[in-house]
N, CA and C atoms as a LAMMPS dump frame, in Angstrom:
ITEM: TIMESTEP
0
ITEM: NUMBER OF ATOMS
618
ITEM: BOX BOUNDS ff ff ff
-5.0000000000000000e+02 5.0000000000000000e+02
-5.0000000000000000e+02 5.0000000000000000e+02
-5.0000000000000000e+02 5.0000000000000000e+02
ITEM: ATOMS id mol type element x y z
1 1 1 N 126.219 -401.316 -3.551
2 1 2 C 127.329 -400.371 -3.693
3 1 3 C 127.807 -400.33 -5.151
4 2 1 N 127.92 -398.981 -5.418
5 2 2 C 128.612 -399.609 -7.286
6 2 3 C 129.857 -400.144 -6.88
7 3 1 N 130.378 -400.272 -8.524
8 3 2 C 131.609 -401.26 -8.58
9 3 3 C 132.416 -400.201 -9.042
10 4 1 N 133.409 -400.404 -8.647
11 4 2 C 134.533 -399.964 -8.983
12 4 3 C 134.811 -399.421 -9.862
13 5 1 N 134.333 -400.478 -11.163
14 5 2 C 134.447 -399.889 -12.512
15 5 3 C 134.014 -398.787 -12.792
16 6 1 N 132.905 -398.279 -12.08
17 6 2 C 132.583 -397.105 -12.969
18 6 3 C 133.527 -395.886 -12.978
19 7 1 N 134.276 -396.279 -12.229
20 7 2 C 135.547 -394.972 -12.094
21 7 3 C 135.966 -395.062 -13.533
22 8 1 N 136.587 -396.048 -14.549
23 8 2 C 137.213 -395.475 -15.744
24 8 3 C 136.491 -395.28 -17.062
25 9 1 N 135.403 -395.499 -16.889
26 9 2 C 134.358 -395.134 -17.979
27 9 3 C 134.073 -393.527 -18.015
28 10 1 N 134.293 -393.304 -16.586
29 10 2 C 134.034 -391.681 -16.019
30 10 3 C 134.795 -391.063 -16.342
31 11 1 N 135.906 -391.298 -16.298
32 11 2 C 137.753 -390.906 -16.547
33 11 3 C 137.373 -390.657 -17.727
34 12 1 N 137 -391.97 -18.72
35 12 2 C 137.614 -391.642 -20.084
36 12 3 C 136.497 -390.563 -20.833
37 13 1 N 135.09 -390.715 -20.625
38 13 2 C 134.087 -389.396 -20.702
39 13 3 C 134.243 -388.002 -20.135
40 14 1 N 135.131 -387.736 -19.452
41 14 2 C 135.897 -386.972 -18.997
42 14 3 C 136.763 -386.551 -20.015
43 15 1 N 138.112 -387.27 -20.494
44 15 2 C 138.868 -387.192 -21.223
45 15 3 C 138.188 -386.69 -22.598
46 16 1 N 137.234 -387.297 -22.978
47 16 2 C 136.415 -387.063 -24.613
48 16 3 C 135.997 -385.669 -24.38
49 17 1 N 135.482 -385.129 -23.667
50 17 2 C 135.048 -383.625 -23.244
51 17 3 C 136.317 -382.743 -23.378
52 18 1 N 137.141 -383.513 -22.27
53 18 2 C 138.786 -382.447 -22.996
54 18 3 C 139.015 -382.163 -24.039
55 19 1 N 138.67 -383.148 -24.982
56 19 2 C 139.626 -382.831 -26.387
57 19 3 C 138.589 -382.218 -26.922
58 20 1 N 136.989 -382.285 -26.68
59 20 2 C 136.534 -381.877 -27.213
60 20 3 C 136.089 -380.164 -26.971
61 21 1 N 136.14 -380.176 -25.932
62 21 2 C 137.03 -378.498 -25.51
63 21 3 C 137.522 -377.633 -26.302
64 22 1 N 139.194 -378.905 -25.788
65 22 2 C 140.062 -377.799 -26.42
66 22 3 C 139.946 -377.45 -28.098
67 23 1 N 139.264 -378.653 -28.624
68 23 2 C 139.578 -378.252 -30.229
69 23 3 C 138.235 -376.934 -30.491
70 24 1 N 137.194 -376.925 -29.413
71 24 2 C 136.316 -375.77 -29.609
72 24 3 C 137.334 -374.668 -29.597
73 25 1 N 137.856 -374.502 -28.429
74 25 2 C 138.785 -373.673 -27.967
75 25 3 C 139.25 -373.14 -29.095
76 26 1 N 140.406 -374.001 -29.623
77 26 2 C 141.446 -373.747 -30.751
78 26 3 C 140.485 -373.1 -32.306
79 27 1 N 139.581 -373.314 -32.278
80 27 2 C 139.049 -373.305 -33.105
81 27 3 C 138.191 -371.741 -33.297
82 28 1 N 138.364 -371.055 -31.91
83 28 2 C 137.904 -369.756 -32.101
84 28 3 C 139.224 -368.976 -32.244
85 29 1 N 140.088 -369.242 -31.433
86 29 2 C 141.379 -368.97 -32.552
87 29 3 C 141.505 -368.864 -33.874
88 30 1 N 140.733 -369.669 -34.709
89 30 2 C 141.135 -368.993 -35.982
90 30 3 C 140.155 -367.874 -36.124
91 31 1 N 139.56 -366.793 -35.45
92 31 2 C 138.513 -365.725 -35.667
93 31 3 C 137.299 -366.096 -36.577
94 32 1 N 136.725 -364.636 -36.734
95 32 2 C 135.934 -365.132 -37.799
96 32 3 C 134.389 -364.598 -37.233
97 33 1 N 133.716 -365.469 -38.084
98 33 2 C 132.298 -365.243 -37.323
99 33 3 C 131.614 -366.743 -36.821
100 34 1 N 132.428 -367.854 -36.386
101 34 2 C 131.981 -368.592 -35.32
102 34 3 C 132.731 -368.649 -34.229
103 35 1 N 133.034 -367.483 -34.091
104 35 2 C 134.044 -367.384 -32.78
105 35 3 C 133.139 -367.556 -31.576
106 36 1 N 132.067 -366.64 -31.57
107 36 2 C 130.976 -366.763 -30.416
108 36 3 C 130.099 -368.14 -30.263
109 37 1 N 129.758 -368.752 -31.272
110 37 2 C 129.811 -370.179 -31.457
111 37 3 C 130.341 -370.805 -31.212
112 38 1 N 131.606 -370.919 -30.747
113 38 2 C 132.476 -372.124 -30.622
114 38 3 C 132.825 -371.487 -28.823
115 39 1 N 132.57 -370.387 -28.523
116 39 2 C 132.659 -370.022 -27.361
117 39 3 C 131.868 -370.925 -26.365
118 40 1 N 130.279 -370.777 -27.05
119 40 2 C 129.413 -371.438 -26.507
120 40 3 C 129.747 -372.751 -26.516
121 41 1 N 130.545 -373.617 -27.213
122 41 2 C 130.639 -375.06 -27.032
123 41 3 C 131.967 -375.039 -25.941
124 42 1 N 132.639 -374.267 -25.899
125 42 2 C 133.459 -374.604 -24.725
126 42 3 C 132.889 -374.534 -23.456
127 43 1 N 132.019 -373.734 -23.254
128 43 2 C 131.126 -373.651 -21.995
129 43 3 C 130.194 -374.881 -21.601
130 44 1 N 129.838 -375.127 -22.497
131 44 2 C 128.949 -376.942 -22.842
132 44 3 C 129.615 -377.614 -22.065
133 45 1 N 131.096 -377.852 -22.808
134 45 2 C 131.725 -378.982 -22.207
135 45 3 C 132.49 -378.93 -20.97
136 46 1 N 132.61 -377.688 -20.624
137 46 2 C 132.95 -377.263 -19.311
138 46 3 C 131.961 -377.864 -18.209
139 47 1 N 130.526 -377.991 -18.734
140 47 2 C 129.604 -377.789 -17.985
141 47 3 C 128.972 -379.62 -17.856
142 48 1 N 129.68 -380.097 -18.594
143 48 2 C 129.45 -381.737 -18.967
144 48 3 C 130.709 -382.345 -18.061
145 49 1 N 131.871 -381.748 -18.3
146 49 2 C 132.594 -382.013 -17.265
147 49 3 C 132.624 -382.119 -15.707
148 50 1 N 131.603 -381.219 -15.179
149 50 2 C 131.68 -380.437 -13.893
150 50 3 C 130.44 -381.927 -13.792
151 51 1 N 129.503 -382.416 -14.203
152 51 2 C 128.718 -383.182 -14.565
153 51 3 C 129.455 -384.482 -13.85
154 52 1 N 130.051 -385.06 -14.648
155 52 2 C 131.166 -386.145 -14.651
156 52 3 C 131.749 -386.136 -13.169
157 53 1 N 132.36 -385.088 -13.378
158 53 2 C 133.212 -384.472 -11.568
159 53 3 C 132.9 -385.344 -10.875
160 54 1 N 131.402 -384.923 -10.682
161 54 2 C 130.594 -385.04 -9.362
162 54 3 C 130.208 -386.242 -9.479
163 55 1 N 129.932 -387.251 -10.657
164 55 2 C 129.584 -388.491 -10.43
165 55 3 C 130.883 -388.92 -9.86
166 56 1 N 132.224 -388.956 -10.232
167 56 2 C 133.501 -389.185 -9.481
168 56 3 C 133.356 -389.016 -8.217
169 57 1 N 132.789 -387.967 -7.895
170 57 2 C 133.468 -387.675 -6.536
171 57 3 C 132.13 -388.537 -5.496
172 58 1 N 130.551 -388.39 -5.991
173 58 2 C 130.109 -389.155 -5.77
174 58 3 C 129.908 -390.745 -5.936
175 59 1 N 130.78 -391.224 -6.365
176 59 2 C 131.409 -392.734 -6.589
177 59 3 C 132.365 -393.252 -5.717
178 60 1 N 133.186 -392.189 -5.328
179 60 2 C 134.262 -392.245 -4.452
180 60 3 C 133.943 -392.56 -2.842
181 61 1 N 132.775 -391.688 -2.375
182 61 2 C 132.043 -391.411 -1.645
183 61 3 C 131.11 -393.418 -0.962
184 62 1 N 130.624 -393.537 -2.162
185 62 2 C 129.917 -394.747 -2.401
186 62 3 C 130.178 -396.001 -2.492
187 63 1 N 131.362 -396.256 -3.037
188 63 2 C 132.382 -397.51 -3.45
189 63 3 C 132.909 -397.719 -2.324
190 64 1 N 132.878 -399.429 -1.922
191 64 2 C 133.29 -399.542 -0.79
192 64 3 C 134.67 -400.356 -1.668
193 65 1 N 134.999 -400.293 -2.572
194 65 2 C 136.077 -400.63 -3.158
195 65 3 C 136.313 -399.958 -4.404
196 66 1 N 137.814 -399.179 -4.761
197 66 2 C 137.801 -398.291 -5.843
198 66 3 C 139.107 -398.953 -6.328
199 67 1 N 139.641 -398.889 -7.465
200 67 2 C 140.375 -398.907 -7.875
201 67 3 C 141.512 -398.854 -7.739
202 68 1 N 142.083 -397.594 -7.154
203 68 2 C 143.179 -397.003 -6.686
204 68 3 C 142.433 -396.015 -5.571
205 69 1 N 143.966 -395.583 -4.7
206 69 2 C 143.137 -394.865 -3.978
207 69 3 C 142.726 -393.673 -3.819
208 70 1 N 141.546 -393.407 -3.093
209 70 2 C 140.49 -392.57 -3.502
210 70 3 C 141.208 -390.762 -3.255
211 71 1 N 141.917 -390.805 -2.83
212 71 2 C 142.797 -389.262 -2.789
213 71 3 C 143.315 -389.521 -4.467
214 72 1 N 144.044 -390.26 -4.773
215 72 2 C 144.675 -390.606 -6.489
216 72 3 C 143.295 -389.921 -7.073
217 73 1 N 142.397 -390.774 -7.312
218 73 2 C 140.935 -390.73 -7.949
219 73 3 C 141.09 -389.32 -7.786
220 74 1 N 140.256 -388.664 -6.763
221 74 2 C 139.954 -387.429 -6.347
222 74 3 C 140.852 -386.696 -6.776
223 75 1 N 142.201 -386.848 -7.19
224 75 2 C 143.222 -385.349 -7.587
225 75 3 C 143.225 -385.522 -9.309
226 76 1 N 143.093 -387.139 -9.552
227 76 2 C 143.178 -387.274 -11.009
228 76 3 C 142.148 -386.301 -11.726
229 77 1 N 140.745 -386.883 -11.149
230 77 2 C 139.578 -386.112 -11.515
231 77 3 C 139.655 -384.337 -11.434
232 78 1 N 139.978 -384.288 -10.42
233 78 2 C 140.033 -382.613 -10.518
234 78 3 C 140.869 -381.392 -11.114
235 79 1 N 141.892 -382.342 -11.152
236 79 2 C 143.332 -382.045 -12.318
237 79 3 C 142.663 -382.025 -13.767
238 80 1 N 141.905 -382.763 -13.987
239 80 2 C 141.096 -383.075 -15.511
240 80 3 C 140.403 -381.928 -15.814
241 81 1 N 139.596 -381.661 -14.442
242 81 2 C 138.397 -380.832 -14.668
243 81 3 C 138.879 -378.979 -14.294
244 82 1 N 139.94 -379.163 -13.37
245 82 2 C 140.676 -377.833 -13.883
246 82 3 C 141.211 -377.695 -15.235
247 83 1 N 141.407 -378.337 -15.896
248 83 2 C 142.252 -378.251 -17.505
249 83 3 C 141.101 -377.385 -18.255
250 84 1 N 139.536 -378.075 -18.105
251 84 2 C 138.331 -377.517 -18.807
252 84 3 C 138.57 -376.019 -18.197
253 85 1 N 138.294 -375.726 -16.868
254 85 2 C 137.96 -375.144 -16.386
255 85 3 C 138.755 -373.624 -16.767
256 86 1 N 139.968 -374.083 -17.303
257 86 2 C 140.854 -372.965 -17.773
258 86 3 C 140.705 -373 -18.98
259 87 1 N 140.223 -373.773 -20.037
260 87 2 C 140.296 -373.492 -21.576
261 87 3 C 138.94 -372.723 -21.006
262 88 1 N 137.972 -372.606 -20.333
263 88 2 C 136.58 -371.687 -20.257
264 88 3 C 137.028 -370.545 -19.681
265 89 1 N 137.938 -370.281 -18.759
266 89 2 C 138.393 -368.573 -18.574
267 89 3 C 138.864 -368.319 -20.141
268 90 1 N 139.673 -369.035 -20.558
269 90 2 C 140.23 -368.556 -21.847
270 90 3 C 138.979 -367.893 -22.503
271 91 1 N 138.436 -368.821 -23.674
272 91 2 C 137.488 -368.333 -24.389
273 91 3 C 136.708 -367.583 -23.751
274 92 1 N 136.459 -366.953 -22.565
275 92 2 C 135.369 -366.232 -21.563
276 92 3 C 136.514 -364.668 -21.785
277 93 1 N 137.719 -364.881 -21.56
278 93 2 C 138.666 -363.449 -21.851
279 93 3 C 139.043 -363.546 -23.579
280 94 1 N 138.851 -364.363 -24.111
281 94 2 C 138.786 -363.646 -26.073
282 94 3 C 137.517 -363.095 -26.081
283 95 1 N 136.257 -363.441 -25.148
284 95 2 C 135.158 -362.376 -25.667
285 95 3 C 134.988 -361.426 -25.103
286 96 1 N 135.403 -361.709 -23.789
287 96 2 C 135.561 -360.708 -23.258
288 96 3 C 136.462 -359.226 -23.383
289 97 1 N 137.702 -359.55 -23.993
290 97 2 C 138.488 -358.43 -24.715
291 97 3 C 138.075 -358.253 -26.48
292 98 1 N 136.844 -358.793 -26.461
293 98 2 C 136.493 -358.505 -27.963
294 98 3 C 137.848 -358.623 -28.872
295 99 1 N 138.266 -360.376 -29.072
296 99 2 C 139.826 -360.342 -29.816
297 99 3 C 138.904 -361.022 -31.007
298 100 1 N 139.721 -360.671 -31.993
299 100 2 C 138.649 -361.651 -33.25
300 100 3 C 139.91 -361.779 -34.101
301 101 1 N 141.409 -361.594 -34.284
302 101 2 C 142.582 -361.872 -34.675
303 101 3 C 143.535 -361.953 -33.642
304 102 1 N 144.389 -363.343 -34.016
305 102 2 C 145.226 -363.534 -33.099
306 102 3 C 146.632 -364.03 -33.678
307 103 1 N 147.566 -364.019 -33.236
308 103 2 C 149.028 -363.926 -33.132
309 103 3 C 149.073 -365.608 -33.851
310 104 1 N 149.996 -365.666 -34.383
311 104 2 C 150.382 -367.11 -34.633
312 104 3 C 150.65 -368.101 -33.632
313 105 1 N 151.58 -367.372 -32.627
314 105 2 C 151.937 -367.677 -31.238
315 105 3 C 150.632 -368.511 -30.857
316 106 1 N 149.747 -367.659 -30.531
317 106 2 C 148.879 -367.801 -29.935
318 106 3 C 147.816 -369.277 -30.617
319 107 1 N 148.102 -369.184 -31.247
320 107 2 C 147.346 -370.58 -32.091
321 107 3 C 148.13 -371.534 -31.904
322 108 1 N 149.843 -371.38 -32.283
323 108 2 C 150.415 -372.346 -32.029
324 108 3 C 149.935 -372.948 -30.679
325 109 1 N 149.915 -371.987 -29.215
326 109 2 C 149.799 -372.577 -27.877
327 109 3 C 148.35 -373.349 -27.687
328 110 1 N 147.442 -372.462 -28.824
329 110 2 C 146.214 -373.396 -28.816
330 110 3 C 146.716 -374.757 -29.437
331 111 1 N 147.353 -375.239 -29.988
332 111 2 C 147.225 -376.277 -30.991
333 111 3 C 148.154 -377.823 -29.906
334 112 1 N 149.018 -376.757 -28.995
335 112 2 C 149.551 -377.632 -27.705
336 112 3 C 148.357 -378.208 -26.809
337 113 1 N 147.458 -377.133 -26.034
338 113 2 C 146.29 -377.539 -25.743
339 113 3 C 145.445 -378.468 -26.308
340 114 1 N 145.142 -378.639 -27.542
341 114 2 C 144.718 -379.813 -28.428
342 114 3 C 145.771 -381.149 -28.347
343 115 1 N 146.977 -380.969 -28.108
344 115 2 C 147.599 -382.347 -28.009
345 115 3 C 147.545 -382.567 -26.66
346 116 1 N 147.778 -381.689 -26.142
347 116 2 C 147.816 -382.533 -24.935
348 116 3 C 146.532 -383.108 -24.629
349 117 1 N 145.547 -382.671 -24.924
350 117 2 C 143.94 -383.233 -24.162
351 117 3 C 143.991 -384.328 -25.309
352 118 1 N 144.284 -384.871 -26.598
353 118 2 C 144.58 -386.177 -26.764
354 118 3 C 145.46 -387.225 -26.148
355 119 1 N 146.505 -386.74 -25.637
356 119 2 C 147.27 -387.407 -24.871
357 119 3 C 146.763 -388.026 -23.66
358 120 1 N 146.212 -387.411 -22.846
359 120 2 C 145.366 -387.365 -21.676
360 120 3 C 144.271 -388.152 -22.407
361 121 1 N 143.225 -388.63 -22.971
362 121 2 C 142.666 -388.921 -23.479
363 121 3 C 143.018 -390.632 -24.176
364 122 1 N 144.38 -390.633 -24.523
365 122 2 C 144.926 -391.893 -24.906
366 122 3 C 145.305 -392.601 -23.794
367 123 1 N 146.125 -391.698 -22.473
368 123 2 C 146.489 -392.535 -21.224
369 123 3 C 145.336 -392.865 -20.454
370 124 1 N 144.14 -392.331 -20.384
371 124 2 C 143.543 -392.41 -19.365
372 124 3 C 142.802 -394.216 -19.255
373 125 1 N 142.435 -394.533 -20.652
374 125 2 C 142.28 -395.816 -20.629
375 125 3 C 143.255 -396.881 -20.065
376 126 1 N 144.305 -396.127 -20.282
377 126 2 C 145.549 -397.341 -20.26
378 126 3 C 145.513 -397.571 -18.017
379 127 1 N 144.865 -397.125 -17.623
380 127 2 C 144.555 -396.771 -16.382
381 127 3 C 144.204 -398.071 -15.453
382 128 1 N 143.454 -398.708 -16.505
383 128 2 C 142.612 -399.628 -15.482
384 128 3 C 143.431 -400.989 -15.427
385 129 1 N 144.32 -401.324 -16.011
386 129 2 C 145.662 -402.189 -15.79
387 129 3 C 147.057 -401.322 -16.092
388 130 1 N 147.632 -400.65 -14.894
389 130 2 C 148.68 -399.986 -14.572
390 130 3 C 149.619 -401.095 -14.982
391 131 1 N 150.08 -402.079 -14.46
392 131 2 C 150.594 -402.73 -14.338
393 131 3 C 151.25 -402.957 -15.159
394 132 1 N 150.489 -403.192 -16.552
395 132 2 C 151.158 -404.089 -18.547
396 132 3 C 151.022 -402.588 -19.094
397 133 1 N 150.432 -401.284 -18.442
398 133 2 C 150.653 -400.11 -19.475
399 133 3 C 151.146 -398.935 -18.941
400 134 1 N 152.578 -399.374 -17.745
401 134 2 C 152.916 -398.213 -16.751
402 134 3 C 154.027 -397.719 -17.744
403 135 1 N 154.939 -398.519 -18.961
404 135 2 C 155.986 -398.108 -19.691
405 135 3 C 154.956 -397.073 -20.769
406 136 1 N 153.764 -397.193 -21.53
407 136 2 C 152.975 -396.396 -21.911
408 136 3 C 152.876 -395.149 -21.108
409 137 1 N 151.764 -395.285 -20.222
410 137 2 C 151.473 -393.766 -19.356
411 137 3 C 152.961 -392.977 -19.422
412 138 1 N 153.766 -393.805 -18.577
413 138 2 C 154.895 -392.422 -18.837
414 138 3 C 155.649 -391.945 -19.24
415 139 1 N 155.084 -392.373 -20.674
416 139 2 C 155.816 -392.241 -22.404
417 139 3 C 154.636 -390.598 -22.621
418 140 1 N 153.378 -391.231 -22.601
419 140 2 C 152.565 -390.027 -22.793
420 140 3 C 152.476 -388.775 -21.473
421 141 1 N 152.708 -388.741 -20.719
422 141 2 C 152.994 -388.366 -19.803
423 141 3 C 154.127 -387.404 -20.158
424 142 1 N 155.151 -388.212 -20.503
425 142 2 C 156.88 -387.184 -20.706
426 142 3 C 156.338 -386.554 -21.546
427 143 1 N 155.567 -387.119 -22.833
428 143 2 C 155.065 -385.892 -24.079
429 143 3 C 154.463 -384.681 -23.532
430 144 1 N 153.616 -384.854 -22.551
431 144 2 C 152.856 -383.989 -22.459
432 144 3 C 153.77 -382.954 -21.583
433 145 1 N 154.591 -383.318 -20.431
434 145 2 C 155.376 -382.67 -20.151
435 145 3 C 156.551 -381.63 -21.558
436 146 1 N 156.771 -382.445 -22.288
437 146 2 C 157.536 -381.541 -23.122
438 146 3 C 156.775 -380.879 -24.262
439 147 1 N 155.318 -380.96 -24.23
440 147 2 C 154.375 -379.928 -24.636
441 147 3 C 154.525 -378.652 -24.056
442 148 1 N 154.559 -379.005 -22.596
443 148 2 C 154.371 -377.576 -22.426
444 148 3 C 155.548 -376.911 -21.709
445 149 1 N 156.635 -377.6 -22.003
446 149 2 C 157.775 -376.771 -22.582
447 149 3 C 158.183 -376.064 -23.139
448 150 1 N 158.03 -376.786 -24.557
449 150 2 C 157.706 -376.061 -25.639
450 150 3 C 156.895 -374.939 -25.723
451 151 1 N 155.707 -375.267 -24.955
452 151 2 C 154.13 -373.838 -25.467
453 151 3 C 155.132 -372.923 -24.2
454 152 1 N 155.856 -372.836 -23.262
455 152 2 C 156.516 -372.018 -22.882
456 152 3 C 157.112 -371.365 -23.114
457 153 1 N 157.865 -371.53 -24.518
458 153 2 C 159.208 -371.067 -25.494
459 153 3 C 158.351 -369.709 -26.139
460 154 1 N 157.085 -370.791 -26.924
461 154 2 C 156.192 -370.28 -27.848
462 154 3 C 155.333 -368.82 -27.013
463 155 1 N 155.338 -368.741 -25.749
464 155 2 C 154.602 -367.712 -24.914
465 155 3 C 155.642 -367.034 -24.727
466 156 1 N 156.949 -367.155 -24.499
467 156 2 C 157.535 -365.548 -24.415
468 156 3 C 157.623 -365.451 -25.746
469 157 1 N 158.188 -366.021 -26.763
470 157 2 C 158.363 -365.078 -28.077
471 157 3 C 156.972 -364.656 -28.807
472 158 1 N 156.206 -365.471 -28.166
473 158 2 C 154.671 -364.597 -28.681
474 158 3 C 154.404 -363.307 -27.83
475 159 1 N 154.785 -363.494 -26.316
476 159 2 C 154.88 -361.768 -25.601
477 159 3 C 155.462 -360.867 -26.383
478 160 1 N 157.608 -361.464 -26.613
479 160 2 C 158.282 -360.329 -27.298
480 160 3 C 157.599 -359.658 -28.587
481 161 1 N 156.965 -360.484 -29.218
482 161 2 C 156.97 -359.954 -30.534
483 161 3 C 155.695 -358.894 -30.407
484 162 1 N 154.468 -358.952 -29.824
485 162 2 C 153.764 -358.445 -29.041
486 162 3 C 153.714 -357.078 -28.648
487 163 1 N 154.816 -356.928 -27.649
488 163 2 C 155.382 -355.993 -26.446
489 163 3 C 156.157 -355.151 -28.349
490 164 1 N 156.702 -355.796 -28.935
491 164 2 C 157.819 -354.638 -30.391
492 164 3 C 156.145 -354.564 -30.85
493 165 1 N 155.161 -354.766 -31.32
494 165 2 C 154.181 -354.35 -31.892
495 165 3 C 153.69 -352.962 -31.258
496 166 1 N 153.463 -353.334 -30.013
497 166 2 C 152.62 -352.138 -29.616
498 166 3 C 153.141 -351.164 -29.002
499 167 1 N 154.548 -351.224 -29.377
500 167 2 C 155.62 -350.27 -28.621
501 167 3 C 155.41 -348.983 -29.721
502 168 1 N 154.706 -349.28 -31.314
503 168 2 C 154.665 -348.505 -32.209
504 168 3 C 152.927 -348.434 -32.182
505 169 1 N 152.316 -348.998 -31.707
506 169 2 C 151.063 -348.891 -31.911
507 169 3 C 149.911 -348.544 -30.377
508 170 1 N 149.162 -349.542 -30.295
509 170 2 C 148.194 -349.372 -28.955
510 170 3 C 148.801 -349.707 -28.494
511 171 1 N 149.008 -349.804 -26.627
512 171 2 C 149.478 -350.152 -25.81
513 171 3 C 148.55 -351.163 -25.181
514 172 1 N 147.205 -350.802 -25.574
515 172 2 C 145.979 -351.626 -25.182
516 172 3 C 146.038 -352.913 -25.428
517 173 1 N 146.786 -353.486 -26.773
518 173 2 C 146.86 -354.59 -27.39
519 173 3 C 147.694 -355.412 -27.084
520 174 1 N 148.858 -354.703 -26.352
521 174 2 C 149.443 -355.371 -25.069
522 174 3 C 148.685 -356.48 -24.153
523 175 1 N 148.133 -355.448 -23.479
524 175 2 C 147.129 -355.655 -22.576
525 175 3 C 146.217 -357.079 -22.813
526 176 1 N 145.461 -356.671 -24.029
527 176 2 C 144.981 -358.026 -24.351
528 176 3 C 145.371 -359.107 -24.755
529 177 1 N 146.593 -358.804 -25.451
530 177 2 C 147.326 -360.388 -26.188
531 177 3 C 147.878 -360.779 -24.48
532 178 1 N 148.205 -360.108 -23.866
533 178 2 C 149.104 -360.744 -22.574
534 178 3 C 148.184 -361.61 -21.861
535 179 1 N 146.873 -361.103 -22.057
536 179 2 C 145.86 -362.08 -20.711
537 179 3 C 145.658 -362.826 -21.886
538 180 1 N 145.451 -362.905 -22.781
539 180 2 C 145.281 -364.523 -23.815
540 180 3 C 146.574 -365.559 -23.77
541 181 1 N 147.662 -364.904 -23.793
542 181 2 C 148.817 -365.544 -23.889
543 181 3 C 149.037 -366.706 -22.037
544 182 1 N 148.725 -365.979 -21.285
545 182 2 C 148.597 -365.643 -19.739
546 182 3 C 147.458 -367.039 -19.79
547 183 1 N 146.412 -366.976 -20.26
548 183 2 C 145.405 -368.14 -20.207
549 183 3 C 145.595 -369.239 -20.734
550 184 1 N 146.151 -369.01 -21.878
551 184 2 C 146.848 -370.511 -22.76
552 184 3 C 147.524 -370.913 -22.525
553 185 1 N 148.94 -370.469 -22.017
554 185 2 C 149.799 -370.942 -20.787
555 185 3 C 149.338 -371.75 -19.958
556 186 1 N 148.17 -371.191 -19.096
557 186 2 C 147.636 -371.703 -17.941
558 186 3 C 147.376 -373.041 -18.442
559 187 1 N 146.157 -373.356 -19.528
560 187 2 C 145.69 -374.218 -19.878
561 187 3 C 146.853 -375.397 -20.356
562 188 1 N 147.749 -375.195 -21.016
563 188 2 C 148.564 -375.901 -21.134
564 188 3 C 149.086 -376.514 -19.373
565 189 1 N 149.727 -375.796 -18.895
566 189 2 C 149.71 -375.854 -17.427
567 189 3 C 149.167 -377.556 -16.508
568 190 1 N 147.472 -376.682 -16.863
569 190 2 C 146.723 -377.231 -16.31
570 190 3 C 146.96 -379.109 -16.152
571 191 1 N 147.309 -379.353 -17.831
572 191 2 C 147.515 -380.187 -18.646
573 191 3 C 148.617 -381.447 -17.756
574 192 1 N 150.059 -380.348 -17.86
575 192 2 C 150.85 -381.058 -17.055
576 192 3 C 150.8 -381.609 -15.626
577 193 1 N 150.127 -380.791 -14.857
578 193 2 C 149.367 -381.107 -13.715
579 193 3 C 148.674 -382.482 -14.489
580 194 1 N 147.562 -382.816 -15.106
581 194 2 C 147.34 -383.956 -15.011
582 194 3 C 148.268 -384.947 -14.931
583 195 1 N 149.132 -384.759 -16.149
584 195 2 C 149.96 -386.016 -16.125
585 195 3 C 150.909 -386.012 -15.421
586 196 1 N 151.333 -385.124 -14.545
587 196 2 C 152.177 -385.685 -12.887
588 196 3 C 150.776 -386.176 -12.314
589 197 1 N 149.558 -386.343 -12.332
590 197 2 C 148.79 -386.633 -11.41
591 197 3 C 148.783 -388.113 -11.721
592 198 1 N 149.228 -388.325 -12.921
593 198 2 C 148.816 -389.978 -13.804
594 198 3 C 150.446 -390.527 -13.627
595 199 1 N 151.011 -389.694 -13.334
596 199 2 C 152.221 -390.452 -13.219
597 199 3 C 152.864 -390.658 -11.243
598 200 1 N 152.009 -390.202 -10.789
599 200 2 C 152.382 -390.528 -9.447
600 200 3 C 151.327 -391.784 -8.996
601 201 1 N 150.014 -391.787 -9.671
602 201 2 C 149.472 -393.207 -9.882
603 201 3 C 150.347 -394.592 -9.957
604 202 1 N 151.035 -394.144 -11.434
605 202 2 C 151.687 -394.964 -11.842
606 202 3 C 152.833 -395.291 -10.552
607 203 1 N 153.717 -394.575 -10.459
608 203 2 C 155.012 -394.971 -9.336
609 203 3 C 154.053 -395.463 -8.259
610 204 1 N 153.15 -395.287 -7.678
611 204 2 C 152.577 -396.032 -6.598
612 204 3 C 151.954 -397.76 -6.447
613 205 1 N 151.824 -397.767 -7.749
614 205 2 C 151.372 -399.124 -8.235
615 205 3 C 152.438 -400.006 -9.184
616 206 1 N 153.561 -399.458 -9.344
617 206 2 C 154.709 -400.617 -10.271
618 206 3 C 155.916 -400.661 -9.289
């Protein structure tokens, strides 16, 4: 039967794919001509993730002893792998609306997405002794929660300013900044969902 362990080695290869995501992600944000390039690496790691998933979920399956328990495991993991799963609608709707300049806003909310998948990335180790690093987790945890607070602030005044642009111009451009704005949100989102998922770990075990 495997051991147990292999659950946080999985976690944290998991986590390295996040950040390494989102900074693809963020990084077609600044336009240009590796935008379609860096598209393709978010799809990679989307696809390295989904990879990972399944060794989780097939570990879970297998382990006649896990770590914590295996519903925890199972929501942690999939909370992770929805986070990818929405920075890849993202970059899938910037090519898809052919955007190749974007709002400041809009970078800023990318640049939340980049902290938080470090954050997530710093707690996830701290995992495998809850116990000596439960005042940690939900230190990073509250951050990440007031990340995307913040990228909330940053998404309506990136709508308003938006909505006064194209009130004089296309209306189309509406249209498209709203489903980018609409996706980065999400992804941020996604984010906080993990870390209520890492922090109800935590209250179950201290």
């Amino acid at each position: 039967m495997p051991r147990q362990e292999l659950f946080f080695p999985l976690f944290e290869r998991h986590a390295e794919v996040l950040v390494a995501g989102a900074r693809a992600m963020r990084e077609m944000l600044n336009g240009g001509d590796g935008l379609t390039r860096r598209c393709q690496d978010v799809m990679a790691q989307e696809q390295t993730a989904d990879d990972i998933t399944r060794e989780v979920m097939v570990g879970i399956r297998t382990s006649f002893i896990t770590p914590f328990d295996r519903a925890d495991i199972k929501n942690l993991i999939t909370s992770m792998d929805d986070a990818i799963d929405q920075m890849q609608q993202t970059a899938k709707a910037i090519v898809l609306f052919e955007m190749t300049a974007f709002e400041s806003e809009m970078q800023a909310m990318a640049d939340a997405v980049v902290k938080c998948a470090e954050l997530v990335q710093r707690a996830v180790p701290l995992l495998s002794n809850i116990g000596s690093n439960a005042a940690a987790l939900n230190e990073l945890c509250a951050q990440i929660t007031r990340i995307e607070g913040q990228a909330d602030d940053i998404h309506d005044a990136g709508l308003k300013k938006l909505y006064q642009k194209a009130k004089a111009g296309d209306p189309m451009e509406f249209v498209r900044g709203n489903e980018i704005y609409d996706h980065l949100e999400e992804s941020v989102d996604r984010f906080d969902d993990v870390a209520n998922e890492i922090q109800g770990i935590v209250i179950e075990h201290v």
